[in-house]
C-alpha positions in Angstrom: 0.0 0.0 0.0 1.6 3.5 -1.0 0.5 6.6 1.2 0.2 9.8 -0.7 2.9 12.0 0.5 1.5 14.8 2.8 4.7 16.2 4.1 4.7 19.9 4.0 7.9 22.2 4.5 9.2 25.2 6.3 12.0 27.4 5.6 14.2 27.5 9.1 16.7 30.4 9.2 20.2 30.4 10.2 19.0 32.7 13.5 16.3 30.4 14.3 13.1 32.0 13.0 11.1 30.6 10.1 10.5 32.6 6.5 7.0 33.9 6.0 6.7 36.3 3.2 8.7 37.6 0.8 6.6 40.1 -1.3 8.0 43.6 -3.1 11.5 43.2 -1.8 10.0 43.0 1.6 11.3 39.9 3.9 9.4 39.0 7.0 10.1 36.4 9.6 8.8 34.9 12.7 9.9 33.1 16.1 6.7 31.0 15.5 6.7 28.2 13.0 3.1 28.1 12.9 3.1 31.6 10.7 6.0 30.2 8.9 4.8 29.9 5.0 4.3 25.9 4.5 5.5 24.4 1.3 3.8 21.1 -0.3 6.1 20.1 -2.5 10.0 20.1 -1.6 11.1 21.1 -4.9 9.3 24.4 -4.3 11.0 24.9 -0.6 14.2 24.2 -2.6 13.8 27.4 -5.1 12.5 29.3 -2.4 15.5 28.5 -0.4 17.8 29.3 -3.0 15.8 32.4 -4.2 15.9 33.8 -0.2 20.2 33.1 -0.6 20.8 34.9 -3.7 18.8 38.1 -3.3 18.6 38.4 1.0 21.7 36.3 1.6 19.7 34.2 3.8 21.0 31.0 5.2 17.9 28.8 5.5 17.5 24.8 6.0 14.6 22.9 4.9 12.5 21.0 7.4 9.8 18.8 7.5 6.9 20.5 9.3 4.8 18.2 11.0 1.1 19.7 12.5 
């Protein structure tokens, strides 16, 4: 029996808060991973990740995020 993949990801920054918007060159974090934006697909997180390096300089990991 396969299980249809529900994971969902969050962006974890380097200081320990989680990535929540990025609109109009505008960046906006939180301590709390429930406002953190939640990704469905990993591939996605991946981009966002790299996006978030190359134009913030943002360190970020990509986590699981289990609710």
């Amino acid at each position: 029996m396969i299980l249809p993949n529900n994971d969902s990801y969050v962006l974890l920054v380097q200081d320990g808060t989680y990535f929540v918007e990025y609109l109009l060159n505008e960046l906006i974090l939180s301590d709390s991973i429930t406002e953190a934006m939640t990704f469905d697909n990993y591939d996605t997180a991946i981009k966002f990740k790299q996006m978030l390096h190359e134009r913030c300089k943002l360190n970020c990991s990509v986590n699981t995020y289990i609710y």
